[in-house]
C-alpha positions as CSV (number, residue, x, y, z in Angstrom):
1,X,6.5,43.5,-112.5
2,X,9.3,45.6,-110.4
3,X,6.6,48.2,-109.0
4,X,4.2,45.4,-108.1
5,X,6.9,43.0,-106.5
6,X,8.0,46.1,-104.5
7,X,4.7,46.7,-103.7
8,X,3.6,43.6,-102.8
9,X,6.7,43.0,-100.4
10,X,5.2,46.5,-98.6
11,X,8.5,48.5,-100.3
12,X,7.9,52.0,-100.0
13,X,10.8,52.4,-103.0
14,X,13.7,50.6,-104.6
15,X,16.6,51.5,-106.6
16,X,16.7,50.5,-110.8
17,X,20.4,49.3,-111.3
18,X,20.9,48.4,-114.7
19,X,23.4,45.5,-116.0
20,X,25.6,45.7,-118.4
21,X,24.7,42.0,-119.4
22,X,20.7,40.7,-120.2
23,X,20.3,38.6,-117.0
24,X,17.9,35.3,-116.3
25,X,16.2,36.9,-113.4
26,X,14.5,34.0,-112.9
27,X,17.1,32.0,-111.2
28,X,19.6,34.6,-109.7
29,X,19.8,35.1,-106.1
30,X,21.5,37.9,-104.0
31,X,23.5,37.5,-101.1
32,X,25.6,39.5,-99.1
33,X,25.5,42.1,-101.2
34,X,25.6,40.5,-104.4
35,X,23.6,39.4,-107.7
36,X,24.6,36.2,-108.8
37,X,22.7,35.4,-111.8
38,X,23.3,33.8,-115.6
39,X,24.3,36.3,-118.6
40,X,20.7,35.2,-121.0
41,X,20.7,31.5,-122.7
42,X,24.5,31.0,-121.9
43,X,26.2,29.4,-119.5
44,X,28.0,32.2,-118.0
45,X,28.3,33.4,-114.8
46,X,28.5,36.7,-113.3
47,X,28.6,38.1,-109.4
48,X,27.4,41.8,-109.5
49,X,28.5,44.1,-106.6
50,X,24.9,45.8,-105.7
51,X,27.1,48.4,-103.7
52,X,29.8,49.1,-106.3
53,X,27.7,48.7,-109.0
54,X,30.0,46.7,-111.3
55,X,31.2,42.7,-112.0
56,X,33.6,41.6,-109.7
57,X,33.6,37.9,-111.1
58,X,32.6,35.9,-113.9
59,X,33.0,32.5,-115.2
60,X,31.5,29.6,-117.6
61,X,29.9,26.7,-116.4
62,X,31.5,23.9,-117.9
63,X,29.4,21.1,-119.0
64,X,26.6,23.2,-118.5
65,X,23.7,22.4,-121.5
66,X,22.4,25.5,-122.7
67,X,20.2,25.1,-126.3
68,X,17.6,23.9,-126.2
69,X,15.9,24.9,-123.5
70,X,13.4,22.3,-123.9
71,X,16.2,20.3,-122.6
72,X,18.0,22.0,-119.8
73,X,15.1,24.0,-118.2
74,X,13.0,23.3,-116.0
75,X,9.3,22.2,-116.8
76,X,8.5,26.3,-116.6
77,X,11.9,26.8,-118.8
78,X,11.9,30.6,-119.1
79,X,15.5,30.1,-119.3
80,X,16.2,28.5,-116.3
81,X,19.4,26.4,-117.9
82,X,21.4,27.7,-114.7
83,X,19.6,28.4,-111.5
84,X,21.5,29.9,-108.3
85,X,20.9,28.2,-105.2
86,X,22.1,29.2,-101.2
87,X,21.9,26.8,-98.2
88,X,24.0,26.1,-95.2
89,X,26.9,24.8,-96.8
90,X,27.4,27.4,-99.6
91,X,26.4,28.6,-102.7
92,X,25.2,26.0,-105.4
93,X,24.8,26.3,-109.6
94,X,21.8,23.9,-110.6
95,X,22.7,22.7,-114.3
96,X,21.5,20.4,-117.1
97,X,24.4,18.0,-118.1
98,X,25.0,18.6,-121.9
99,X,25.3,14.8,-123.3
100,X,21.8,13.9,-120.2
101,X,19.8,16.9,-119.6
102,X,20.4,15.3,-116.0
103,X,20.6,17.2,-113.1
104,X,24.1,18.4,-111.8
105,X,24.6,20.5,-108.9
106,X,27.7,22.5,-108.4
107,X,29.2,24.1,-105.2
108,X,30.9,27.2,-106.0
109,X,33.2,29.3,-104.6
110,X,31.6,32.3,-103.8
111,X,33.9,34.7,-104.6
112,X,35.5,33.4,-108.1
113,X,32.4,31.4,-109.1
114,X,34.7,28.3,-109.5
115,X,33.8,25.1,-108.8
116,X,34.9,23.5,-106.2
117,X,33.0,20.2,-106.2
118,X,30.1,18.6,-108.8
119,X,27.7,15.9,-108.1
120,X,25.7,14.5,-111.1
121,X,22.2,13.8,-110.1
122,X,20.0,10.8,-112.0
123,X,17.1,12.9,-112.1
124,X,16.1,14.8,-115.1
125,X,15.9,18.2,-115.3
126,X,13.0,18.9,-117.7
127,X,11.0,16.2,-115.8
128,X,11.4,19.1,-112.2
129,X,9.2,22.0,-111.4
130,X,11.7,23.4,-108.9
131,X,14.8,22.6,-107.3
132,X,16.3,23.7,-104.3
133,X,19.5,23.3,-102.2
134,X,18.9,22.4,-98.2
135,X,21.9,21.2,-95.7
136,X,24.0,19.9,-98.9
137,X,20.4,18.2,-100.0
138,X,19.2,19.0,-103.4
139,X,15.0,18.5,-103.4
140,X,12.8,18.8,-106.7
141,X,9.0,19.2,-107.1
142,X,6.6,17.4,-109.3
143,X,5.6,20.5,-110.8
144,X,5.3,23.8,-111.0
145,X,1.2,24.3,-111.7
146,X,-0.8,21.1,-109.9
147,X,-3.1,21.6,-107.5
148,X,-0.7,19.9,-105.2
149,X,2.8,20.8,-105.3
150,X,4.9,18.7,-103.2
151,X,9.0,17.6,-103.2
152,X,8.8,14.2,-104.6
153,X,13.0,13.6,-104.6
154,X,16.0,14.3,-102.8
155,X,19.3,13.9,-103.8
156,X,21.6,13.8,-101.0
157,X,25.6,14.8,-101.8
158,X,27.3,13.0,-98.6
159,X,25.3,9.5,-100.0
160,X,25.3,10.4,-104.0
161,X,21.6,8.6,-103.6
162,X,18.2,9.8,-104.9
163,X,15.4,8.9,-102.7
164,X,12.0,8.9,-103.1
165,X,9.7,11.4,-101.3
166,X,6.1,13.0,-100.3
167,X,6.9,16.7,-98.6
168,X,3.9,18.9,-98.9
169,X,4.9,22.3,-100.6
170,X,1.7,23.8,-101.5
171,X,-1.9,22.8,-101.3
172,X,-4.3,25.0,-103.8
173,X,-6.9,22.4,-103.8
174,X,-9.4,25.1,-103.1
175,X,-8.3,27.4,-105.1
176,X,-8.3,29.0,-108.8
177,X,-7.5,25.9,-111.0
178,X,-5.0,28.5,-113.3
179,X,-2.9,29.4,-109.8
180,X,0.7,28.7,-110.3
181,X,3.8,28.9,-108.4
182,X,5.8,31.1,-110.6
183,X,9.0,30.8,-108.1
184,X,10.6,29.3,-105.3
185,X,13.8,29.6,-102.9
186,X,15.3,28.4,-99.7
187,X,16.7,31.2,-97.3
188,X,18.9,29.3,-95.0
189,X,19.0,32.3,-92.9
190,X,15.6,32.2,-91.8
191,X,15.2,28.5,-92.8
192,X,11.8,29.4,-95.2
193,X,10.8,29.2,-98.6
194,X,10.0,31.8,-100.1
195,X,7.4,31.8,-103.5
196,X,5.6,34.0,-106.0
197,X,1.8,32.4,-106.3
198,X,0.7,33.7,-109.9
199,X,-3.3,34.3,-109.6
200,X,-3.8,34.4,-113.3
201,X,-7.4,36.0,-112.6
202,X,-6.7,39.5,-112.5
203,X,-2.6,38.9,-113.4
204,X,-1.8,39.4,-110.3
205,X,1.1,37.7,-108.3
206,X,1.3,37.0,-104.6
207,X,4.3,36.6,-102.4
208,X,3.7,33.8,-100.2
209,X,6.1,31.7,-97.9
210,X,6.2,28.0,-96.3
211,X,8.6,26.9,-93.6
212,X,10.8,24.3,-94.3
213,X,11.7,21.7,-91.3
214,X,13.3,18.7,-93.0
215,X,15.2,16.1,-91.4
């Protein structure tokens, strides 16, 4: 998977750094130097200096369901309890409330990984493909694997409403009916979202992006 994602991306090479904690690459992020990312099925926190090569903070998430994933994971769960999240106000931690499964969304400080403020969604977590973090915005999809992927809620922090909503993400009408969207991110600094399309004929995976103009 590292050679082909490399690959893909038109890397020439890439460096193997190995943690001294199993990770849940699935929903880390790194920015500004740094991995932030979930220690495996726990609910703790770590920020990994790429450069320095060593953990220069880490923290539990309080409240933060872990077992079972069934629960606190997405639809795709390959624990995803915890899933990192960057926009233009910050850096956010996307849990499952432990007595819900609910949504909660967490602004962190980005050096400490403390929490500076918590907003608890109504929207379940199992019932969400993805999640992402926009402007203070949190939007979910209907699914990870439809032919039509689009983000059917927003939770806004400034209101603490949920709105209903019909934002295109991905239309693979015409394609293979086993493609999937195996992962997806906002980068507030070029203001896109970036995916992995899983083409399942061939295992294969394909990098793809959508821009992301929402008002």
């Amino acid at each position: 998977m590292k050679t082909y994602m490399a690959n893909a991306l038109g890397y020439s090479g890439y460096n193997t750094i190995k943690l001294p904690f199993l990770c849940s690459i699935a929903t880390a992020i790194v920015s500004n130097g740094a991995l932030y990312c979930i220690k495996h099925n726990t609910n703790e926190m770590y920020k990994y200096d790429l450069q320095k090569r060593n953990v220069v903070a880490h923290r539990k998430l309080d409240g933060a369901g872990v077992s079972p994933c069934e629960k606190y994971c997405y639809m795709r769960r390959y624990s995803q309890q915890i899933d990192f999240a960057e926009d233009e106000t910050g850096l956010w931690a996307i849990s499952g409330a432990y007595d819900t499964g609910k949504i909660v969304i967490n602004l962190l400080n980005r050096d400490s990984l403390s929490v500076l403020r918590s907003y608890q969604t109504d929207i379940v977590k199992n019932k969400v493909g993805f999640a992402i973090m926009q402007c203070g915005k949190l939007y979910v999809t209907n699914h990870y694997w439809k032919q039509l992927i689009v983000i059917n809620k927003i939770y806004d922090t400034r209101t603490g409403k949920t709105t209903a909503s019909n934002i295109r993400v991905d239309d693979m009408s015409g394609a293979n009916l086993n493609n999937q969207i195996f992962f997806l991110a906002y980068n507030p600094r070029k203001k896109l979202l970036y995916g992995w399309r899983y083409l399942r004929i061939g295992i294969r995976y394909q990098p793809v992006t959508y821009p992301l103009t929402i008002n």
